[in-house]
ZADO-1210 file (C-alpha; in nm, 4 decimals, padded with zeros to 6 digits):
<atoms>
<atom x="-01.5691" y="01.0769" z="-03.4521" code="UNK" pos="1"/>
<atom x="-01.8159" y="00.8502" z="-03.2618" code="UNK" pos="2"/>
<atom x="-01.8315" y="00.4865" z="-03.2577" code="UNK" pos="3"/>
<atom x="-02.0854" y="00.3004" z="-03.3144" code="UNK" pos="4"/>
<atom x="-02.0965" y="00.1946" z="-02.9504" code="UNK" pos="5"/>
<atom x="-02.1905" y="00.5165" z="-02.8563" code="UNK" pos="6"/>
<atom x="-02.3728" y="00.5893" z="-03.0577" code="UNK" pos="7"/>
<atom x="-02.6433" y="00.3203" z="-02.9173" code="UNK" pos="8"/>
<atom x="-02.7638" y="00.5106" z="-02.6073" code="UNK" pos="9"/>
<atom x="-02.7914" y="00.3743" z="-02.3211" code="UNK" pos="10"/>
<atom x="-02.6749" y="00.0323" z="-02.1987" code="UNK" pos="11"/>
<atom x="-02.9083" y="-00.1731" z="-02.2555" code="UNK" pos="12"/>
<atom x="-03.1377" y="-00.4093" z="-01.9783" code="UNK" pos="13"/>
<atom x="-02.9985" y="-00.7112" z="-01.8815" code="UNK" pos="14"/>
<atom x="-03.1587" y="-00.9914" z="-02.0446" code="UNK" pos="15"/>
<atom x="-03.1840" y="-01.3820" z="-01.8768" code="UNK" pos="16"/>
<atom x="-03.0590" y="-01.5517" z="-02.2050" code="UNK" pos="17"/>
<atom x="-02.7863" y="-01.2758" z="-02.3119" code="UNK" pos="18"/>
<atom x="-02.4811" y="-01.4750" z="-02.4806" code="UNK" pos="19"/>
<atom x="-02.0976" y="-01.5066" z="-02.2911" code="UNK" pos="20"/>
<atom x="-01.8878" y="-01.2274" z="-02.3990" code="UNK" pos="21"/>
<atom x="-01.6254" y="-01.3176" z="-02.6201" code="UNK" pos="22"/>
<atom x="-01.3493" y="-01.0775" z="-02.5489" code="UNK" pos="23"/>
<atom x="-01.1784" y="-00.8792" z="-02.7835" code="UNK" pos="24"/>
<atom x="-00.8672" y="-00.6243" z="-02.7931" code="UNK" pos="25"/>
<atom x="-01.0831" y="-00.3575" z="-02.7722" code="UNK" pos="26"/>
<atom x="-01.2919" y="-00.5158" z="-02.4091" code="UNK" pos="27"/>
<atom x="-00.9177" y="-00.5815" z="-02.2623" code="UNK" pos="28"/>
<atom x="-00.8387" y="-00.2429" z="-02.3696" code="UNK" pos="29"/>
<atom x="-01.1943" y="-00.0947" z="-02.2035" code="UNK" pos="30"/>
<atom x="-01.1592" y="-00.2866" z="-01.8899" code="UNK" pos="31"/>
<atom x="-00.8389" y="-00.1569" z="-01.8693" code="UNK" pos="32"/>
<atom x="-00.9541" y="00.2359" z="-01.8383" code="UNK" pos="33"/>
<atom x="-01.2554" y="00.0904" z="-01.6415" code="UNK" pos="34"/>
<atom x="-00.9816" y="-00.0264" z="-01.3681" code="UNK" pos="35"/>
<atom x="-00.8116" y="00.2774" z="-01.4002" code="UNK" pos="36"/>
<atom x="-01.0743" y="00.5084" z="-01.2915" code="UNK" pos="37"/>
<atom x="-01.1987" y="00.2586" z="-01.0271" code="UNK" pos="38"/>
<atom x="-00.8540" y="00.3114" z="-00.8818" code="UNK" pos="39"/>
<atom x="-00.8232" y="00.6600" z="-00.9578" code="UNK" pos="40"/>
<atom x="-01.1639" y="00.6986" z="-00.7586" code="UNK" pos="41"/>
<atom x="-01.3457" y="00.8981" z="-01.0448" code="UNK" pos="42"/>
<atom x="-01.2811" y="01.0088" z="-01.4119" code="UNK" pos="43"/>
<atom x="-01.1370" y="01.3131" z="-01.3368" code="UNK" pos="44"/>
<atom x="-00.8421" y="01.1801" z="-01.1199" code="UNK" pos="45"/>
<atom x="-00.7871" y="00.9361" z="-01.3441" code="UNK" pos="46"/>
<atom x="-00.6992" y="01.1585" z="-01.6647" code="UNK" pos="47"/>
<atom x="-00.3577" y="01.1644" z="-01.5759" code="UNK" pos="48"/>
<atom x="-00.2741" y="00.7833" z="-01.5049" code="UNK" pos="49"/>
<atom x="-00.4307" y="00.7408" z="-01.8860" code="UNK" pos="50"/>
<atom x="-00.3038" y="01.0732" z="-02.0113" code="UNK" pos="51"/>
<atom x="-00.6332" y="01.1053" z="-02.1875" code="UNK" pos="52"/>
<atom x="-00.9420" y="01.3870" z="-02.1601" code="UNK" pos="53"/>
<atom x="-01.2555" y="01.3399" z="-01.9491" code="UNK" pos="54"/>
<atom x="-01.4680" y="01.3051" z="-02.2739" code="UNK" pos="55"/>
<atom x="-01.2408" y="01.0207" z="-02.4120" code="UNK" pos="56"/>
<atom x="-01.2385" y="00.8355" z="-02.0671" code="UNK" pos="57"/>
<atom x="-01.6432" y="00.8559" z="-02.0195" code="UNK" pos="58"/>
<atom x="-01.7186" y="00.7504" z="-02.3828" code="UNK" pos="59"/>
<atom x="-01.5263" y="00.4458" z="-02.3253" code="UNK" pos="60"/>
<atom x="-01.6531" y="00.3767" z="-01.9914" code="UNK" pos="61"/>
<atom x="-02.0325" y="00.4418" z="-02.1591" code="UNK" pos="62"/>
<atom x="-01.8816" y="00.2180" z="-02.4632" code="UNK" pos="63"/>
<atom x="-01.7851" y="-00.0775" z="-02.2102" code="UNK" pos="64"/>
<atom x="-02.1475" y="-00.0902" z="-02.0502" code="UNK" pos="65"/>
<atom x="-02.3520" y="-00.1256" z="-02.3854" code="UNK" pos="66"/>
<atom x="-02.0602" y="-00.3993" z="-02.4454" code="UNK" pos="67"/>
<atom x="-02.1233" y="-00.5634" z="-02.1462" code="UNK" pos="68"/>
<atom x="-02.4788" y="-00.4830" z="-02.1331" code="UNK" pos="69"/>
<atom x="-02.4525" y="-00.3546" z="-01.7617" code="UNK" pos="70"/>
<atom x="-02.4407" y="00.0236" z="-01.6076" code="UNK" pos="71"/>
<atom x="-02.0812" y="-00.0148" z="-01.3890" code="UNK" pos="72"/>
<atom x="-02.0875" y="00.3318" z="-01.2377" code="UNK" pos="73"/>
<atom x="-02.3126" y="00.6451" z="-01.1408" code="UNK" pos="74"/>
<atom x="-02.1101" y="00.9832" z="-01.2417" code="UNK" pos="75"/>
<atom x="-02.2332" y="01.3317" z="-01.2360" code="UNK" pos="76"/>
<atom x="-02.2820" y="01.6139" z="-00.9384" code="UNK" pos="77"/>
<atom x="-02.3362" y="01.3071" z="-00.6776" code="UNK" pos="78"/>
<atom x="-01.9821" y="01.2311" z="-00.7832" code="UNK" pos="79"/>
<atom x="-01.8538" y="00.8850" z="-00.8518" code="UNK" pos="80"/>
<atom x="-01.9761" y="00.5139" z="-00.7207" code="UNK" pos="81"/>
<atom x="-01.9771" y="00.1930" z="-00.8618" code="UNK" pos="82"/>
<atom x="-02.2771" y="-00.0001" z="-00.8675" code="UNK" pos="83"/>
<atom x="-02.3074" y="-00.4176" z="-00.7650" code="UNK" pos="84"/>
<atom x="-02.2565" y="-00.5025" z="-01.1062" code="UNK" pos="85"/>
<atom x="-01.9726" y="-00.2179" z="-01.1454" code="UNK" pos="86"/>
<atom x="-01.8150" y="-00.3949" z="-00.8210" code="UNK" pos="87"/>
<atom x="-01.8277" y="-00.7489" z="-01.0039" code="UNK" pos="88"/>
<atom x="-01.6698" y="-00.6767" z="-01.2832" code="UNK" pos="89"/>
<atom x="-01.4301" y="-00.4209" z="-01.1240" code="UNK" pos="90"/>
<atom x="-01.2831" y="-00.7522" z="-00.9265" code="UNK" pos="91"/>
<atom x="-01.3224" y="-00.9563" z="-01.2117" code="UNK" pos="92"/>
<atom x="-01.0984" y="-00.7363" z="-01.4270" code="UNK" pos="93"/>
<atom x="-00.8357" y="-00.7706" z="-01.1588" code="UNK" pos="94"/>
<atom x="-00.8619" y="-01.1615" z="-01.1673" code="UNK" pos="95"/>
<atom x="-00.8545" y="-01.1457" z="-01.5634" code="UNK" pos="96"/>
<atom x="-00.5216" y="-00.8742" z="-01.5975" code="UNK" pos="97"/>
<atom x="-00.3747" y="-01.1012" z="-01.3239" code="UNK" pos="98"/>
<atom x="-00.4208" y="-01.4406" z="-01.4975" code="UNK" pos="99"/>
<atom x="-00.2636" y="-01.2463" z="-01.8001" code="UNK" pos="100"/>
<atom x="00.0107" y="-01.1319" z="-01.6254" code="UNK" pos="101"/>
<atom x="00.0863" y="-01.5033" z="-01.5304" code="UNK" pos="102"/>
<atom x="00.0437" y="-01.6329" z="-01.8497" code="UNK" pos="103"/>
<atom x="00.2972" y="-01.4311" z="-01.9639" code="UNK" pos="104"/>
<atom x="00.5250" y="-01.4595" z="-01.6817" code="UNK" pos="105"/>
<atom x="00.5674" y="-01.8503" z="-01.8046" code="UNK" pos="106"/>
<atom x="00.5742" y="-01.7711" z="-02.1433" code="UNK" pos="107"/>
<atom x="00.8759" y="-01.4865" z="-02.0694" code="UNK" pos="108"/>
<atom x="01.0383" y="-01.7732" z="-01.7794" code="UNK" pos="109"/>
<atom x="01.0354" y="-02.0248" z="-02.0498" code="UNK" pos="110"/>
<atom x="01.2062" y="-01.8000" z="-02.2515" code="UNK" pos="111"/>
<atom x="01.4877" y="-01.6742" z="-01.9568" code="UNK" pos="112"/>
<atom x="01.3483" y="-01.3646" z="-01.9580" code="UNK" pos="113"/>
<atom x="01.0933" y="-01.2052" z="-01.7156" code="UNK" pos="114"/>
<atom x="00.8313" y="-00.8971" z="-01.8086" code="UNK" pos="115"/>
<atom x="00.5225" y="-00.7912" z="-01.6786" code="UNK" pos="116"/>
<atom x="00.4198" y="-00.5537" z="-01.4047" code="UNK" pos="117"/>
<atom x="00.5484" y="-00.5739" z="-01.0296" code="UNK" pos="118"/>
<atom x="00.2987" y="-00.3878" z="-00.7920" code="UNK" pos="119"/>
<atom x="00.4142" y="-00.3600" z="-00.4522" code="UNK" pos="120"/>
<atom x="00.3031" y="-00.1708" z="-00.1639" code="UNK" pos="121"/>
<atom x="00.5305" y="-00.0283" z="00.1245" code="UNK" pos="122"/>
<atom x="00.4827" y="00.2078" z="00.4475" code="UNK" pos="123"/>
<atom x="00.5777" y="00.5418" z="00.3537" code="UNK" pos="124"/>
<atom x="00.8584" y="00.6709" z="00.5786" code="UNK" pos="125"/>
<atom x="01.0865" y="00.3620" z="00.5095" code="UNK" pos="126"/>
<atom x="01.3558" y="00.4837" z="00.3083" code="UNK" pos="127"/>
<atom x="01.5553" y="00.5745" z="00.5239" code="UNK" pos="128"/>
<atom x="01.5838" y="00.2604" z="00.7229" code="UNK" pos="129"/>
<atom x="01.9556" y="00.0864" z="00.5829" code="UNK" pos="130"/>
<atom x="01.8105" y="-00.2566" z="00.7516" code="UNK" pos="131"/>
<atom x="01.5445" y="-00.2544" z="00.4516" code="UNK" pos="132"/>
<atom x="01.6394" y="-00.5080" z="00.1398" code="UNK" pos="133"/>
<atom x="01.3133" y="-00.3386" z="-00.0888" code="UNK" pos="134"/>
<atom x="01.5676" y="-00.0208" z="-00.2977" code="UNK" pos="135"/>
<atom x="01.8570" y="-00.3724" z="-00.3131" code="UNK" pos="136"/>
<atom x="01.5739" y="-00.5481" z="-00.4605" code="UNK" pos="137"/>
<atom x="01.4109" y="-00.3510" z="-00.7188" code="UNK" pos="138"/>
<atom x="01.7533" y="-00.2755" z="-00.8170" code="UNK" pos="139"/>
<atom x="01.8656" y="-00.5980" z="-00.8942" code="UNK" pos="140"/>
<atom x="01.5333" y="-00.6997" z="-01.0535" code="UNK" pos="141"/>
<atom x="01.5736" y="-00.4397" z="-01.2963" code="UNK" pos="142"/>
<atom x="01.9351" y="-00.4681" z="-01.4134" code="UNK" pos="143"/>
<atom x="01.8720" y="-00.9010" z="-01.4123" code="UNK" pos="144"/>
<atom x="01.5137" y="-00.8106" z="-01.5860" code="UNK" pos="145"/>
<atom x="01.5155" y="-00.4630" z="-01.7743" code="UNK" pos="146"/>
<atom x="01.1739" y="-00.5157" z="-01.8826" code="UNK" pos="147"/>
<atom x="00.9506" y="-00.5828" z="-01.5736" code="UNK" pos="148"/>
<atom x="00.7790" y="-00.2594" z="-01.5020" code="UNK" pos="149"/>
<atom x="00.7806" y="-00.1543" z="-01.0981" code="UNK" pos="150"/>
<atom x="00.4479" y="-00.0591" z="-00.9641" code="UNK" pos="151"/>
<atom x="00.5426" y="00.0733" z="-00.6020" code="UNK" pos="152"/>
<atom x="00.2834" y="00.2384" z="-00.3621" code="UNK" pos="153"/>
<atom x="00.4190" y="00.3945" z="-00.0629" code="UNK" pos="154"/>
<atom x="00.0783" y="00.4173" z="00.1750" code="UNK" pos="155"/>
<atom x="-00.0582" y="00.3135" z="00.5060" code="UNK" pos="156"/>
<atom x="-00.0673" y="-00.0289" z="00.6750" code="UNK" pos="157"/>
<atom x="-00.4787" y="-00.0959" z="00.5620" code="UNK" pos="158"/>
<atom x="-00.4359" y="00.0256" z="00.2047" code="UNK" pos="159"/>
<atom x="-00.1293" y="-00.1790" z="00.1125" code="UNK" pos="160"/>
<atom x="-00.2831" y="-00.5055" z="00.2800" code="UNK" pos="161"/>
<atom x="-00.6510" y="-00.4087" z="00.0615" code="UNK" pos="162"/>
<atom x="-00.4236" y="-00.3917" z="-00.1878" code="UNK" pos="163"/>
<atom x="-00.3042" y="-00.7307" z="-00.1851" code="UNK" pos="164"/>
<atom x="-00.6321" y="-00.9095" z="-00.0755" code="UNK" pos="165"/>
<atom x="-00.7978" y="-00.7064" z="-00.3778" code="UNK" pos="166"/>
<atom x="-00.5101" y="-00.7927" z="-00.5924" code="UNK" pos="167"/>
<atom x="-00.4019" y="-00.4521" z="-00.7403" code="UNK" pos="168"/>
<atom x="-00.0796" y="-00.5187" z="-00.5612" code="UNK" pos="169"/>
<atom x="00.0851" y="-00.9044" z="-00.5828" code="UNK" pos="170"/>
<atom x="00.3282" y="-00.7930" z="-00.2242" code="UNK" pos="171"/>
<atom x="00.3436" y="-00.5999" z="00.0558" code="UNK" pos="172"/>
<atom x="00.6285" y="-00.4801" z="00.2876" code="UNK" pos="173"/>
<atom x="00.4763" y="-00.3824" z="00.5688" code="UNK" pos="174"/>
<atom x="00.5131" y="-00.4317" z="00.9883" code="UNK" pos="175"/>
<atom x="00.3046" y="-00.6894" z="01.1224" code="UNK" pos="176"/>
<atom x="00.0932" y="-00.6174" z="01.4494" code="UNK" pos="177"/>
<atom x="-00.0875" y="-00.8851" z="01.4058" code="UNK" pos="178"/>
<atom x="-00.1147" y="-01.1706" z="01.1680" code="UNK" pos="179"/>
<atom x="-00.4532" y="-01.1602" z="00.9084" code="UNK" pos="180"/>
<atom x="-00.5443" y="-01.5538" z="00.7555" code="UNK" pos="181"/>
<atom x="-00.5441" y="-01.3414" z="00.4285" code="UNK" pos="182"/>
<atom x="-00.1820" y="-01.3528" z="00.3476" code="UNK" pos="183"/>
<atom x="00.1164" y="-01.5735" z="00.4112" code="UNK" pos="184"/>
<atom x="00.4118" y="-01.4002" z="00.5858" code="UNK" pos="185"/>
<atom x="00.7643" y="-01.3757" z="00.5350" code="UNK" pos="186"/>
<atom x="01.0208" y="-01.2027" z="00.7985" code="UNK" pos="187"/>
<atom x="01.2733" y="-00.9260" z="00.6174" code="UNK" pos="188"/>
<atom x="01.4057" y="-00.7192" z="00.9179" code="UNK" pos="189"/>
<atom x="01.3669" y="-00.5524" z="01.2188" code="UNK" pos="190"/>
<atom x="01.2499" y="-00.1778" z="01.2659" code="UNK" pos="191"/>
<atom x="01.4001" y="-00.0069" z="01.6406" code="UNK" pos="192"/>
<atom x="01.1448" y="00.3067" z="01.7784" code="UNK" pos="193"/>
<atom x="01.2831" y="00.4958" z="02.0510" code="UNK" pos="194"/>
<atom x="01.0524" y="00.7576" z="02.2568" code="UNK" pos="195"/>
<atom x="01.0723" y="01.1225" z="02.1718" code="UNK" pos="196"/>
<atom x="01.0275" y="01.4523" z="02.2729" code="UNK" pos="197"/>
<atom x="01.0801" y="01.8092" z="02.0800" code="UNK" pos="198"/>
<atom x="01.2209" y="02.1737" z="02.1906" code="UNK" pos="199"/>
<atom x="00.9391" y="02.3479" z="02.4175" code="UNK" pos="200"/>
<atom x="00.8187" y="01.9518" z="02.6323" code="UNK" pos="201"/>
<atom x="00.9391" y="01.9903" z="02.9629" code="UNK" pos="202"/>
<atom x="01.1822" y="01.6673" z="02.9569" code="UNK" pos="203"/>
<atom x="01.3632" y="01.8289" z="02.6516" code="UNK" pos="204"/>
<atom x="01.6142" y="01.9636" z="02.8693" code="UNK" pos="205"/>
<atom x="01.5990" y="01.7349" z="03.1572" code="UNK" pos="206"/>
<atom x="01.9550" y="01.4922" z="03.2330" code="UNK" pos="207"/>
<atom x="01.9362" y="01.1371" z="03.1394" code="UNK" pos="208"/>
<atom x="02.0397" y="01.0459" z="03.4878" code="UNK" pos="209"/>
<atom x="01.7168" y="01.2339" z="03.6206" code="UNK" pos="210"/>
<atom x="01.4620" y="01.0201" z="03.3988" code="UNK" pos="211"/>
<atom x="01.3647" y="00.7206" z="03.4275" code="UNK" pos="212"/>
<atom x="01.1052" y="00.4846" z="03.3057" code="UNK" pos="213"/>
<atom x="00.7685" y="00.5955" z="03.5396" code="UNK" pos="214"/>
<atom x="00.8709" y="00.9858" z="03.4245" code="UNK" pos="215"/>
<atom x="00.7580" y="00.9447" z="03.1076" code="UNK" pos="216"/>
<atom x="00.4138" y="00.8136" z="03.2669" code="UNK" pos="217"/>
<atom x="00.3385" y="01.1510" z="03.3871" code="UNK" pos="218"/>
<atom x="00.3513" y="01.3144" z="03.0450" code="UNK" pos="219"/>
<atom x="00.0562" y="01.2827" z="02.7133" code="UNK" pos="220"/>
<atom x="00.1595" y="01.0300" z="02.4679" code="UNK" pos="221"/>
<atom x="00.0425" y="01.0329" z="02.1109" code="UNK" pos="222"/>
<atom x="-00.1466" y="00.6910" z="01.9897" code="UNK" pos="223"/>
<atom x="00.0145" y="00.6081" z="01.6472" code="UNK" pos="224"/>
<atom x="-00.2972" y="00.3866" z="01.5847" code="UNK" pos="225"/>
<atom x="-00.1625" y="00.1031" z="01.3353" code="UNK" pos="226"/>
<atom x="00.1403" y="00.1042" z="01.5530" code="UNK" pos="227"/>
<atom x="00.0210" y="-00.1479" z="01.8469" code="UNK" pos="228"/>
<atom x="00.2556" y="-00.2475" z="02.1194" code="UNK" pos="229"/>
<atom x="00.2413" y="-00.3832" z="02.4205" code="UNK" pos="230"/>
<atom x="00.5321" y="-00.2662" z="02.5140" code="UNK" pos="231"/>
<atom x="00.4428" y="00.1107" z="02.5098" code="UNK" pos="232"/>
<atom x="00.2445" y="00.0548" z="02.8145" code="UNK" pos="233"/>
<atom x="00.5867" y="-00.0289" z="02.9808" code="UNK" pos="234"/>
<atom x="00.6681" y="00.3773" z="02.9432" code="UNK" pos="235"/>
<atom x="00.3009" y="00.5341" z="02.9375" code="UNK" pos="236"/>
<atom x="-00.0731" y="00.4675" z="03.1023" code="UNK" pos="237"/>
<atom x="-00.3308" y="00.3567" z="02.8690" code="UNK" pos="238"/>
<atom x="-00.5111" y="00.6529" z="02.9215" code="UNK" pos="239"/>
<atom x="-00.1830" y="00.9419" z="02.8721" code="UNK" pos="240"/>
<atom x="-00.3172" y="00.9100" z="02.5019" code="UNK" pos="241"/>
<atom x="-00.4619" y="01.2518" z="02.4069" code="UNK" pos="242"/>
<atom x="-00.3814" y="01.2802" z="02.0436" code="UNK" pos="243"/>
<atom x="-00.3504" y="00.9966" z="01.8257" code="UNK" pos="244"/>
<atom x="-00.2207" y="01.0120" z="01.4278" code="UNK" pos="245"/>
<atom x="-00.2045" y="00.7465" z="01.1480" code="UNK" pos="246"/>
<atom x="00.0741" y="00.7852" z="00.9970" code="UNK" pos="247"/>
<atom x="00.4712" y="00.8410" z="01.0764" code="UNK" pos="248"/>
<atom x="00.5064" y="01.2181" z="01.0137" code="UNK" pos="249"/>
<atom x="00.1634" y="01.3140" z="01.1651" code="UNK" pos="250"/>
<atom x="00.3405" y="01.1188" z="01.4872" code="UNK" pos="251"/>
<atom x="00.6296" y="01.3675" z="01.4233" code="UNK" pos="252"/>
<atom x="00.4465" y="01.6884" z="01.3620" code="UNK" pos="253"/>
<atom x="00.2661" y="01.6288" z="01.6935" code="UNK" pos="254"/>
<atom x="00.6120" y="01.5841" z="01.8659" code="UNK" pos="255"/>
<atom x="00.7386" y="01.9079" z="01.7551" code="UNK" pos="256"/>
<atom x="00.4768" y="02.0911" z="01.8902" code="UNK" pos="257"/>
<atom x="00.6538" y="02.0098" z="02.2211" code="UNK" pos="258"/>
<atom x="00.3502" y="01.8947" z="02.3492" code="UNK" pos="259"/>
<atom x="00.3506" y="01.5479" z="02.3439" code="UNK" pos="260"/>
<atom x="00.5824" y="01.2482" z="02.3767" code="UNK" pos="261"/>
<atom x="00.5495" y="01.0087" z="02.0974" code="UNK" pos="262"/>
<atom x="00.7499" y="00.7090" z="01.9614" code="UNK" pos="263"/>
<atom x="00.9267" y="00.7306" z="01.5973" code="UNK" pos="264"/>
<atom x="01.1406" y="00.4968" z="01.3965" code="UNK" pos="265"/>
<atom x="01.4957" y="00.5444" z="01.5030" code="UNK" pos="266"/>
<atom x="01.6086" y="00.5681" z="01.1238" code="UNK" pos="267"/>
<atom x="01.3248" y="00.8096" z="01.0502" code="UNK" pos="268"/>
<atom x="01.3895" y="01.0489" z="01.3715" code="UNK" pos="269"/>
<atom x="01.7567" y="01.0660" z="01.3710" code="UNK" pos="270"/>
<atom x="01.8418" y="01.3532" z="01.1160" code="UNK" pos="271"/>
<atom x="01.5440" y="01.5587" z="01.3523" code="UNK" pos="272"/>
<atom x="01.7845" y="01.4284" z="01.6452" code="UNK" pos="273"/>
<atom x="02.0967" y="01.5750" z="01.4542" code="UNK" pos="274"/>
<atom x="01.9328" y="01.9361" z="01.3867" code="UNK" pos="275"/>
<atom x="01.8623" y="01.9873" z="01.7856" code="UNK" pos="276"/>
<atom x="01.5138" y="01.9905" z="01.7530" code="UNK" pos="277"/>
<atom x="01.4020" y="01.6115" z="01.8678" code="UNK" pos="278"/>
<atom x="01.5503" y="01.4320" z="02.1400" code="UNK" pos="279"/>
<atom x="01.5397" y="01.0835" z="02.2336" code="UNK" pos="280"/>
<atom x="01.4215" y="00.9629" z="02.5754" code="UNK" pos="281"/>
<atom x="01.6745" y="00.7156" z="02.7216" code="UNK" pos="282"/>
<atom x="01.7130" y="00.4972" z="02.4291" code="UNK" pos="283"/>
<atom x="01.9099" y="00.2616" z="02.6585" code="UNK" pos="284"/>
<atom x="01.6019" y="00.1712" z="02.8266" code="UNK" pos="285"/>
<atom x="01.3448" y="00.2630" z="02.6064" code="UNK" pos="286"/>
<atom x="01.2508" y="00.1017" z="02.2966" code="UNK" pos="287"/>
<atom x="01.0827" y="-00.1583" z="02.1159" code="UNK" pos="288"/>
<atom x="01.1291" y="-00.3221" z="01.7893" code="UNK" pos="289"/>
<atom x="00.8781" y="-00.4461" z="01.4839" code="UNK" pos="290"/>
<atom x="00.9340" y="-00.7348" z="01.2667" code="UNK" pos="291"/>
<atom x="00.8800" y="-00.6089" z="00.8937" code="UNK" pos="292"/>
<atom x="00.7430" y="-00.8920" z="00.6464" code="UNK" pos="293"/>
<atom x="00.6658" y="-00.9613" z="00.3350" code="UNK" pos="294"/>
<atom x="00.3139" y="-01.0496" z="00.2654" code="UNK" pos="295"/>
<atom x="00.1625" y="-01.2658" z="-00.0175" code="UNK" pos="296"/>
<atom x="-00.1948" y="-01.3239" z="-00.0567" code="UNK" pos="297"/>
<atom x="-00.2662" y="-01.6912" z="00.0814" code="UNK" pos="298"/>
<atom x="-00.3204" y="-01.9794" z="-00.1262" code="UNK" pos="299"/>
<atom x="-00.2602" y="-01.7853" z="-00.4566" code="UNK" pos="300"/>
<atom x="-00.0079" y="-01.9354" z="-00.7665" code="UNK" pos="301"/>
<atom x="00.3305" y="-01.7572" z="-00.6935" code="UNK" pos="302"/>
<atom x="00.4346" y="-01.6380" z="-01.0648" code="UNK" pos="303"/>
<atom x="00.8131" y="-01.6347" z="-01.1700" code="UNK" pos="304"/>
<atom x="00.8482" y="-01.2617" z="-01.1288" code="UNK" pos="305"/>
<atom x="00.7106" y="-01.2946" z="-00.7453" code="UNK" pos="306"/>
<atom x="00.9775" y="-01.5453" z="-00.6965" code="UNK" pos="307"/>
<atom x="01.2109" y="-01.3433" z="-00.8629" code="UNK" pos="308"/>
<atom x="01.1404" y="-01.0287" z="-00.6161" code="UNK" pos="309"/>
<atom x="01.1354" y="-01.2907" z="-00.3137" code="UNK" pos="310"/>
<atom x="01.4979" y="-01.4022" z="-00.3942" code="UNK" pos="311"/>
<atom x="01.5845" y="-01.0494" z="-00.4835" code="UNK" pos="312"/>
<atom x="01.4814" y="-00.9792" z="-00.1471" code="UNK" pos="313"/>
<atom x="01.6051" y="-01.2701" z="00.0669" code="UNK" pos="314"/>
<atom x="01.3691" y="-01.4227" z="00.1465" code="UNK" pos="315"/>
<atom x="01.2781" y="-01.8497" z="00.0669" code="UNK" pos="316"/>
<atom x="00.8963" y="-01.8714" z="-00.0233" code="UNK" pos="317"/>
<atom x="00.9289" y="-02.2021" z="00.1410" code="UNK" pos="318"/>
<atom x="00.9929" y="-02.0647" z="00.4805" code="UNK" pos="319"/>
<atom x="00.6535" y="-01.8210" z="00.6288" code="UNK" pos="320"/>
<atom x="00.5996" y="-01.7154" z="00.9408" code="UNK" pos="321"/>
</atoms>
């Protein structure tokens, strides 16, 4: 059955004198799809995060801009964009669920008990790193606090810090290259890489006593491109980079074609070590390691559950870096 919302056409023009919104259950509960699909990237993708049908989704999308008086989002065979105003309120929406969420953090910390939704983002490819406190953590935050709801992203280095500026996620574990004024910093542990090479490269099969540093200079490196050290250039000329990747296993999957050397997380490569098909390049004298943090948006109100995580993982919000 349709609503009486849309029923009303389209949205209509904004006017100079319209009147503030006054929002209801039913706007919290629009804005909340809205934010959805934003995320999703498009109605479609997003039927599954609401487990609701395309038709359902773009009547209350069309029911939120005659609400709001304001077109959000252009949909159809060009695909999907937001427009200024659909950008605007998209960012307000996070602001507004946020301020909710914080609101009834204190309410639930008054009471002893924390709820509410804790979005964090993470590099993929961690898990098998012991040195990482994030499984300890969300394990103890949810036998202490049963009802907080985890919201972990595993993706790559930009997306997980977007995430945090933007607000979709309140933390980040991620390695730190170089420091942004965005966020505030806190250390968790160190990540070892070691240089590798797979069955088919030339040094695969050459002695450790035969290889040294300048050997590995002579041989195509791959660029891991969020990945920047100064200390590769130690083992490789700037210009040995002839393939580069973005993300962990696209560095691996190059290795193995035994074409180029690449570096890898020591945790991540060693079960590839243990099958006989990778094989690290003098670990003794070649490696590096990267400082892991956790990252906070800067000069934003730290709710109970954030401090709750931060203790769960270690760390003193007192103490950045």
């Amino acid at each position: 059955m349709e609503t009486p919302l849309s029923n009303s056409g389209n949205p209509p023009l904004k006017t100079a004198h319209r009147a503030p919104l006054a929002l209801s259950g039913l706007d919290f509960k629009l804005l909340k799809v809205f934010k959805a699909v934003v995320e999703a990237g498009g109605f479609s993708a997003a039927q599954n995060e609401l487990n609701v049908g395309l038709a359902a989704i773009s009547k209350q999308i069309s029911d939120l801009e005659i609400r709001i008086g304001m077109r959000l989002c252009t949909r159809g065979r060009e695909g999907f964009c937001l427009t200024e105003e659909g950008r605007l309120v998209y960012q307000a929406s996070i602001d507004l669920f946020a301020s909710v969420d914080n609101f009834r953090d204190r309410l639930s910390c008054a009471q002893n008990e924390l709820i509410g939704d804790l979005g964090v983002g993470v590099i993929d490819n961690t898990i098998t790193d012991e040195n990482s406190p994030l499984v300890a953590a969300l394990k103890r935050i949810n036998e202490e606090s049963p009802k907080v709801r985890f919201q972990l992203h595993a993706s790559q280095l930009d997306e997980v810090e977007r995430g945090v500026v933007e607000g979709r996620l309140v933390a980040g574990i991620v390695p730190v290259y170089q420091k942004r004024e965005e966020f505030d910093y806190f250390a968790l542990y160190e990540e070892r890489s070691e240089a590798y090479c797979a069955v088919g490269h030339p040094l695969f099969t050459v002695p450790d006593e035969e290889m040294g540093e300048d050997v590995l200079k002579h041989h195509e490196f791959i660029n891991h491109r969020y990945a920047i050290h100064r200390d590769k250039l130690t083992f490789a000329r700037y210009d040995s980079f002839s393939a580069s990747a973005s993300q962990v296993e696209a560095v691996a999957m190059l290795i193995k074609t035994g074409r180029f050397l690449g570096f890898l997380p020591q945790h991540y490569a060693a079960p590839l070590v243990a099958q006989g098909t990778f094989r690290a390049l003098r670990p003794d004298l070649i490696s590096f390691n990267t400082t892991f943090n956790l990252i906070l948006r800067h000069n934003t109100v730290r709710s109970p559950l954030v401090k709750a995580f931060a203790r769960a993982l270690g760390v003193d919000l007192k103490v950045s870096v």
